[in-house]
C-alpha positions as CSV (number, residue, x, y, z in Angstrom):
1,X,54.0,-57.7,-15.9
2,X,50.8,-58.1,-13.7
3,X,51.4,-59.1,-10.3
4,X,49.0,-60.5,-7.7
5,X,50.3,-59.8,-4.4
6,X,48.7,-62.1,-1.4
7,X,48.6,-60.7,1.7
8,X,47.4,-62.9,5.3
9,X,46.8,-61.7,8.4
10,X,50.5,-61.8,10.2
11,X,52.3,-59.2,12.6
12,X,54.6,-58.9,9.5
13,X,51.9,-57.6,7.1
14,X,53.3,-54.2,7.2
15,X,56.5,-55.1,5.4
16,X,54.7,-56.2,2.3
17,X,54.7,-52.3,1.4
18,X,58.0,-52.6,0.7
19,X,57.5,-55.5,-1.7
20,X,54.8,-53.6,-3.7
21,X,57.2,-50.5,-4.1
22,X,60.1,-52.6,-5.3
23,X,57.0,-54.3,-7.9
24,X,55.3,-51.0,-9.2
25,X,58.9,-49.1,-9.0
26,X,60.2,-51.9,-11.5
27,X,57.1,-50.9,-13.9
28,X,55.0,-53.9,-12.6
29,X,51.2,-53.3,-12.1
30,X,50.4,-55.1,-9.2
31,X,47.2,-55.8,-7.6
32,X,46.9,-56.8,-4.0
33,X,44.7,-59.0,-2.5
34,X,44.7,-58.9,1.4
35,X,42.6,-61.3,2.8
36,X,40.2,-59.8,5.8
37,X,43.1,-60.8,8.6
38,X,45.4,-59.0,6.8
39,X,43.4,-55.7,7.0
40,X,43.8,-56.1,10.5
41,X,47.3,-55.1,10.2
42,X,47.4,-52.6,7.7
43,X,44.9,-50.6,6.0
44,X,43.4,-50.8,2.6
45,X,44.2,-47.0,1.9
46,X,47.9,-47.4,2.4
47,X,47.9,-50.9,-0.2
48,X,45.6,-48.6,-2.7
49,X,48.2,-45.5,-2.2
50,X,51.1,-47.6,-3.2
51,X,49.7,-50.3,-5.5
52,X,47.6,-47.7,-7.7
53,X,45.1,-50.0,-7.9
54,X,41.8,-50.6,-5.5
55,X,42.1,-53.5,-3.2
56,X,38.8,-55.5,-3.0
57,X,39.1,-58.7,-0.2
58,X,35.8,-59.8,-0.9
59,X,34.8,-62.6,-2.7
60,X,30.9,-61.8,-2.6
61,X,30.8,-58.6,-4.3
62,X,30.7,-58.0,-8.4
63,X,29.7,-61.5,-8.7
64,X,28.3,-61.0,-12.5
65,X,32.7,-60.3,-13.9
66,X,33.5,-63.7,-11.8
67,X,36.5,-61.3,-10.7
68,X,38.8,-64.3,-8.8
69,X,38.3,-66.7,-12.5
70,X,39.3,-63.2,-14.3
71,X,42.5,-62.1,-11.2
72,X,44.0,-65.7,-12.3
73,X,44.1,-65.9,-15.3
74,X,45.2,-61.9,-15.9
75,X,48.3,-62.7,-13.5
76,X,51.6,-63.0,-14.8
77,X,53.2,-63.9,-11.2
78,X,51.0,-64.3,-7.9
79,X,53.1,-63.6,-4.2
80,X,51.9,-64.3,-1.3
81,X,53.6,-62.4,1.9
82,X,53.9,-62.7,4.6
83,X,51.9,-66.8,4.4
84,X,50.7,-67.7,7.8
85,X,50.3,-70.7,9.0
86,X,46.2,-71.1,8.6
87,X,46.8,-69.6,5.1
88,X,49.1,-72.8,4.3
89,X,46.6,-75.0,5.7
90,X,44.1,-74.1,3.9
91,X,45.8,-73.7,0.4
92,X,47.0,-77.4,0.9
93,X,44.1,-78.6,1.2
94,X,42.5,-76.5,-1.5
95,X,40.1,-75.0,0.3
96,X,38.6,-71.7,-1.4
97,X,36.7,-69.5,0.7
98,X,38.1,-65.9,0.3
99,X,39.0,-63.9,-2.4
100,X,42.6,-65.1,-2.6
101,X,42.4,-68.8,-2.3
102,X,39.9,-68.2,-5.1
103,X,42.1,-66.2,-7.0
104,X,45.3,-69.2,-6.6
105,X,43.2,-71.9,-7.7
106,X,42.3,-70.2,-10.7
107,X,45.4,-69.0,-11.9
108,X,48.5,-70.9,-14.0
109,X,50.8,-68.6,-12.9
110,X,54.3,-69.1,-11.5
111,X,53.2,-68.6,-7.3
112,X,56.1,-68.1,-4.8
113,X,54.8,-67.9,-1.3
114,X,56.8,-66.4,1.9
115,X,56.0,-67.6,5.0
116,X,56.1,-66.2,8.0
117,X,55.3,-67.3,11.5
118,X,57.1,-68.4,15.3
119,X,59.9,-70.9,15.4
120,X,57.5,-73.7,16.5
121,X,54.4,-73.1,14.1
122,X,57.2,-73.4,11.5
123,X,58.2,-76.3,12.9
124,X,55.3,-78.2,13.6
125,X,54.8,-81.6,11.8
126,X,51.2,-80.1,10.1
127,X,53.0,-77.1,8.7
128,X,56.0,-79.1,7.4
129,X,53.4,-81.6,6.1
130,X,51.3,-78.4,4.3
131,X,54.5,-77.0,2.8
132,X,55.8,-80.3,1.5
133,X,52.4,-81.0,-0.3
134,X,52.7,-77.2,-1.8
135,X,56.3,-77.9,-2.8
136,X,55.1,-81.2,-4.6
137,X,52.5,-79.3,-6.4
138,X,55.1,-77.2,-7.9
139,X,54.3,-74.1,-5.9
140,X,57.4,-72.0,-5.0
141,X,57.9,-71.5,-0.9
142,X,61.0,-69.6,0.6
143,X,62.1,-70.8,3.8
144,X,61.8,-68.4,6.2
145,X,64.1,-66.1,7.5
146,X,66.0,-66.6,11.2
147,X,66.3,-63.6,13.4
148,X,63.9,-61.5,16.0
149,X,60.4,-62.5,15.8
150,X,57.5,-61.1,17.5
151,X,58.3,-60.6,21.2
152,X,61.4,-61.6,23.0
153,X,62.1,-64.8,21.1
154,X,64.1,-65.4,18.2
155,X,64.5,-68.4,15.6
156,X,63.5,-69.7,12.2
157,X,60.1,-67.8,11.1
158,X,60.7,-64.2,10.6
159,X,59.3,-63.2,7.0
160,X,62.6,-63.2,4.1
161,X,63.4,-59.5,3.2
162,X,61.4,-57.6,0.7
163,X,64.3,-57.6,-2.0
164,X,64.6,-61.5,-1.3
165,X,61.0,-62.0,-1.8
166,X,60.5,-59.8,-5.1
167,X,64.3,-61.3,-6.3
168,X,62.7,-64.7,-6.0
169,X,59.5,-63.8,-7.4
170,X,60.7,-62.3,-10.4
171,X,63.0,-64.7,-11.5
172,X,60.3,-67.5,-11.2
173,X,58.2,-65.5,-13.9
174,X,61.3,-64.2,-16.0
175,X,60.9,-65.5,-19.3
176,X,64.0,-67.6,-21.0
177,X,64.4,-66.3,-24.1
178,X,67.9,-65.7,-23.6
179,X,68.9,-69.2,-22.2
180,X,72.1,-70.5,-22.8
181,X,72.9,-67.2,-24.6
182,X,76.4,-65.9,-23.8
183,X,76.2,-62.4,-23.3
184,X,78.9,-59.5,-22.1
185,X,77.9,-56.2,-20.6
186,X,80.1,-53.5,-19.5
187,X,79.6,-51.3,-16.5
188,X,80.6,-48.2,-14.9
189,X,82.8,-45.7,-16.0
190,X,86.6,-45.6,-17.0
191,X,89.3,-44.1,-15.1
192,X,92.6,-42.4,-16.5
193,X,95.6,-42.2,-14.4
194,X,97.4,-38.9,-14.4
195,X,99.5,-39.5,-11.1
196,X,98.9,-42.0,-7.9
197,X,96.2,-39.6,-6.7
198,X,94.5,-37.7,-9.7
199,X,92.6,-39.2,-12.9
200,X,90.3,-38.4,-15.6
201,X,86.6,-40.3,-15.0
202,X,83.3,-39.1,-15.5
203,X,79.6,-39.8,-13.5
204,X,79.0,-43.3,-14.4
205,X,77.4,-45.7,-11.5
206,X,77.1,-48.3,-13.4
207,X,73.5,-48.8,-12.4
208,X,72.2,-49.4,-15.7
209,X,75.0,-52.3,-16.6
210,X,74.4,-53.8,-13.7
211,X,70.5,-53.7,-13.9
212,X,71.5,-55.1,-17.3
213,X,73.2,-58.3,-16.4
214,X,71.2,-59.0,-13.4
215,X,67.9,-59.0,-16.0
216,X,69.3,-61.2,-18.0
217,X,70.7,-63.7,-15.9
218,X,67.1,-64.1,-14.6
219,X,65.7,-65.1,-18.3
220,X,68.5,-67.6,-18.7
221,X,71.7,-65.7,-20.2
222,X,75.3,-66.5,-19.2
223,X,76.6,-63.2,-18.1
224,X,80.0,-61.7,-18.0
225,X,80.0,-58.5,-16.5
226,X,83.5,-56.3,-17.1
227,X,83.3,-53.7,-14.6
228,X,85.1,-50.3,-14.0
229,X,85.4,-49.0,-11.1
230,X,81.5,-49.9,-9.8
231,X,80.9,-49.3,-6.0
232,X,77.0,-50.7,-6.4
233,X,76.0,-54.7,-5.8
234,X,77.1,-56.8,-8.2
235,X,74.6,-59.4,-9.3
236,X,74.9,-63.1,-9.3
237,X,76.3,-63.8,-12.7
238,X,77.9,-66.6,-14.4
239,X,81.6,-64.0,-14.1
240,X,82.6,-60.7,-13.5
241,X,86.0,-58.9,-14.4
242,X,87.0,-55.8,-13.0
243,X,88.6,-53.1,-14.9
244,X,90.1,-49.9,-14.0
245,X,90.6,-47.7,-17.5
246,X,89.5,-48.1,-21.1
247,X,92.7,-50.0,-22.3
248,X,92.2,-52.3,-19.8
249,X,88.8,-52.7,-21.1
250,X,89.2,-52.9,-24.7
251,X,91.4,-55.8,-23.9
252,X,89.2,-58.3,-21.5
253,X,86.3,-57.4,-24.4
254,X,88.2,-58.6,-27.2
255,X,89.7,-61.3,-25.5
256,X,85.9,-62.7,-24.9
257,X,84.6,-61.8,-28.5
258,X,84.7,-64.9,-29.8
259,X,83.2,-66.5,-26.8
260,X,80.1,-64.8,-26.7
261,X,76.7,-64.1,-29.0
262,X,76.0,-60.6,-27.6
263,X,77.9,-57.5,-26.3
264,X,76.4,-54.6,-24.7
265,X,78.8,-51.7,-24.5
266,X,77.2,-49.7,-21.5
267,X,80.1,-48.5,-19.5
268,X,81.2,-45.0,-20.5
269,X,84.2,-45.2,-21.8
270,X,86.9,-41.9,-21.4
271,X,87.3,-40.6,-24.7
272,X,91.1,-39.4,-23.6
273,X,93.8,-40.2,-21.6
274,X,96.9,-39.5,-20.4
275,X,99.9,-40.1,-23.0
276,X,102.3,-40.7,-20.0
277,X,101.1,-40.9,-16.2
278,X,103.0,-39.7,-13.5
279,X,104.5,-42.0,-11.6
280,X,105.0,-39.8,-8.5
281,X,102.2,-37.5,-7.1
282,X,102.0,-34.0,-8.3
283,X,102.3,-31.0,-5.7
284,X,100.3,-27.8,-5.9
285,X,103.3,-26.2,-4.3
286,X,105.5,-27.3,-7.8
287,X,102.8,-26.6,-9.9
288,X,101.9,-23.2,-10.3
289,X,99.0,-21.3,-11.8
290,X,97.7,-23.0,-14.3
291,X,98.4,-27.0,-15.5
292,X,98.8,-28.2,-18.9
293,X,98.0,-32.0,-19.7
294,X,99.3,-34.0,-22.9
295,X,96.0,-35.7,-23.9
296,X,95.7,-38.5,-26.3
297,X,92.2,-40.3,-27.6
298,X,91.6,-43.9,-26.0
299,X,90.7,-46.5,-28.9
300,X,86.8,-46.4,-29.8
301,X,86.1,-50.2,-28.3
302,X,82.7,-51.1,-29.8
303,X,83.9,-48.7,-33.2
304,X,86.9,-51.3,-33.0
305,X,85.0,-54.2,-32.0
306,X,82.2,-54.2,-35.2
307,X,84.9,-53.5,-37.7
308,X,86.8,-57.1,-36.3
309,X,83.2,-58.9,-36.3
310,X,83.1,-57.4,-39.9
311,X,86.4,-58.8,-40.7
312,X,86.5,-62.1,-39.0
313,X,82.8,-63.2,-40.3
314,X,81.6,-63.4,-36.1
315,X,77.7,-63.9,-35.6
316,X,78.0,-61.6,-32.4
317,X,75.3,-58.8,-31.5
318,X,76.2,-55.3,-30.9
319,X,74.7,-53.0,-28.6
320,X,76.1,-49.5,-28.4
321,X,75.4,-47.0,-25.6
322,X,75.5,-43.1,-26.0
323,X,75.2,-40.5,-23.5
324,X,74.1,-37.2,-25.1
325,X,73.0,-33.3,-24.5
326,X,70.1,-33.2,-26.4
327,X,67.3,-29.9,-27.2
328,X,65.0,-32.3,-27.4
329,X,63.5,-36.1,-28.2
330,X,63.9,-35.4,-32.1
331,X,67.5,-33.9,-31.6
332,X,68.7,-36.9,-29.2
333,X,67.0,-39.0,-32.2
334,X,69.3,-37.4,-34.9
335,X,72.2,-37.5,-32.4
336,X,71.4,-41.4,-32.0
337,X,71.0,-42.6,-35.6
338,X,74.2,-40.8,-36.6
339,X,76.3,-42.9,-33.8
340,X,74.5,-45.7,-34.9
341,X,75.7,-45.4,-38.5
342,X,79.1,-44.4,-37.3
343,X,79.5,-47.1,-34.8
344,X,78.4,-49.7,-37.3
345,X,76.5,-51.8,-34.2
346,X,73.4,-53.6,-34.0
347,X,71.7,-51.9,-31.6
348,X,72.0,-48.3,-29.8
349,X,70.6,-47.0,-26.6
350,X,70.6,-43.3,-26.4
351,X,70.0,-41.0,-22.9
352,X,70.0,-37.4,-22.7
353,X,72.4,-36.3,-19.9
354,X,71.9,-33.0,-20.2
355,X,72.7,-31.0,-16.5
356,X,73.6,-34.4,-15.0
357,X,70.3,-36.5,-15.7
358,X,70.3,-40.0,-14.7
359,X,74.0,-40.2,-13.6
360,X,73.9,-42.5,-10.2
361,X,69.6,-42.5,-10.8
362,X,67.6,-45.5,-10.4
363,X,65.4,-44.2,-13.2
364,X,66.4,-43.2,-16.9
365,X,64.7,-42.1,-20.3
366,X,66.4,-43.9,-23.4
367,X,65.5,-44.0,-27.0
368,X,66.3,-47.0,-28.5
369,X,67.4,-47.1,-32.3
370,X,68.0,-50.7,-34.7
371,X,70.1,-50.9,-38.0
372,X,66.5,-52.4,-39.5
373,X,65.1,-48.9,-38.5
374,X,63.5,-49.9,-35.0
375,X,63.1,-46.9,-32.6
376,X,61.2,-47.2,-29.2
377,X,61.4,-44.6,-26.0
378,X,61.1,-45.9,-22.6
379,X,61.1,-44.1,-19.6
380,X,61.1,-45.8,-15.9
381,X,63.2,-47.4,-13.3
382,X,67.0,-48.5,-14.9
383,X,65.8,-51.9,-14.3
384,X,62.4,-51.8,-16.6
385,X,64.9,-50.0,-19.4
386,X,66.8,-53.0,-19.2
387,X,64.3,-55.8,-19.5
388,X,63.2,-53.5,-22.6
389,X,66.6,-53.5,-24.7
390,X,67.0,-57.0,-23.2
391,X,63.6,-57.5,-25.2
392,X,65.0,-55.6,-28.9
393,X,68.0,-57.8,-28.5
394,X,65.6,-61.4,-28.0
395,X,63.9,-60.4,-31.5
396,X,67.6,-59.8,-33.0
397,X,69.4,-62.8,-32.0
């Protein structure tokens, strides 16, 4: 998506560095726009260093491309942070006379503007006038945060933090091709009890789950998100149940199958577990040199769960996730369109986790394979993957 990101001259211009690396690190290209105030604050170099792109405030120069007409109507989504004051004033009254103000009133996309100023500016009947006319106009403004502002005081006025901001922002321009679809995601990674203390797990953050849900809540899907034993955020969704091993798992799942158009099987699942738990810790003192466990093989859940949509007639999507150690792209591709086949599902996203890769990451590199014969590679932040599948499954349903 290409993101304009406003910038006005305001003590907390520095903090919109953070925005733009939460933007480009979610695989957005975003252009910033500071207006000449703002480069009082912080310097075009650092906005070009982390942006990737050059930062031009001025209105008055490459005339003959009409670059503000051109900014608008490229943007996807257009922030402005931190908004002062003046900057309000003047885009209520639509007054163009700097490269951004341009830029807004030639753009149709979504706009969510952060302001950020002391308690009484906020407060003052002309800036509570100014927002209200925004608001009317159907312009998106966050309320500012309350907490330390510039010097000694404290109050309403202090800019919203970056993950708010770019939280807000990005839902506004999510598109809603999943609304009012009912969609299950697993997270995280299974966990089989040998005594109180001990069990069999694996690496599994959940990261990519979670990232999952949270992406499609934002283009309008009603999320359940079954969870084992996750220790990240949880997003706002419409329910989350928490699970601790793969029986426990299989059972929520099938409970919900008839109650939902899409699974996404992306919690790893422990192939084995215990045939009989302890019920009483183990001690090394009793247990000599070596230990020997009676293993048994957990049901295959999304295996199990295409074969009762089979049965039962259900018009529920399947996606299957498989985590495997792979030579190379064309192996991980064989490896992938044999579990596809064998799992029967829809879909199936496959990552190579070969020495550890991508366990607890932010970023991944998935290959991801149709029953029609679809295959696409992406390689980015866990979040950008998402939107991605979350994309494949739009074009199933």
């Amino acid at each position: 998506m290409r993101v304009i990101l406003g910038i006005t001259g305001g003590i907390a211009a520095y903090k919109a560095t953070g925005i733009i690396r939460l933007l480009t690190e979610s695989g957005h290209d975003v252009k910033v726009i500071p207006t000449a105030n703002a480069l009082r604050f912080i310097g075009a170099t650092t906005l070009e260093a982390l942006s990737h792109n050059s930062v031009d405030p001025d209105l008055y120069t490459d005339v003959e491309s009409v670059k503000h007409v051109e900014l608008g109507q490229s943007a996807d989504l257009v922030i402005v942070a931190p908004a002062t004051a003046a900057f309000l004033g003047r885009f209520a009254a639509g007054i163009a006379d700097d490269l951004l103000l341009n830029t807004l009133l030639a753009t149709r996309a979504p706009i969510l503007v952060a302001p950020a100023m002391h308690t009484e500016m906020w407060q003052n009947p002309a800036t509570i006038a100014n927002v209200a006319t925004l608001r009317a106009r159907g312009i998106q403004i966050l309320d500012p945060a309350v907490g330390r502002l510039t010097g000694s005081d404290s109050g309403a006025g202090r800019l919203p933090e970056q993950e708010e901001i770019v939280s807000a922002a990005l839902k506004l321009a999510a598109p809603q091709d999943l609304a009012g679809q009912r969609i299950l995601i697993t997270a995280g990674g299974t966990q089989e009890p040998i005594d109180p203390v001990r069990f069999l797990g694996n690496h599994s953050s959940g990261k990519q789950g979670i990232a999952l849900a949270e992406e499609a809540g934002k283009r309008g899907a009603l999320v359940t998100l079954v969870t084992a034993n996750v220790t990240e955020t949880l997003p706002p969704v419409h329910s989350v149940v928490k699970v601790g091993t793969a029986a426990e798992m299989e059972a929520v799942v099938n409970q919900q199958l008839t109650q939902v158009d899409v699974v996404i099987m992306a919690a790893a699942v422990a192939d084995f577990r215990l045939a009989q738990a302890l019920p009483n810790k183990m001690k090394r003192s009793e247990l000599g040199d070596e230990l020997t466990l009676n293993l048994i093989a957990n049901p295959d859940i999304l295996r199990g769960l295409t074969a009762r949509i089979k049965d039962e007639a259900l018009k529920v999507l399947t996606v299957g996730f498989a985590a495997e150690t792979a030579a190379n792209t064309n192996d991980l591709q064989r490896l992938a369109e044999h579990k596809l086949e064998k799992k029967n599902c829809d879909i199936l996203v496959a990552n190579d986790v070969s020495a550890g890769a991508i366990f607890g990451s932010d970023d991944s590199s998935v290959l991801v394979l149709t029953k029609s014969g679809g295959v696409s590679a992406r390689e980015g932040s866990k979040r950008s993957i998402a939107n991605h599948i979350l994309d494949v499954v739009g074009q199933q349903i």
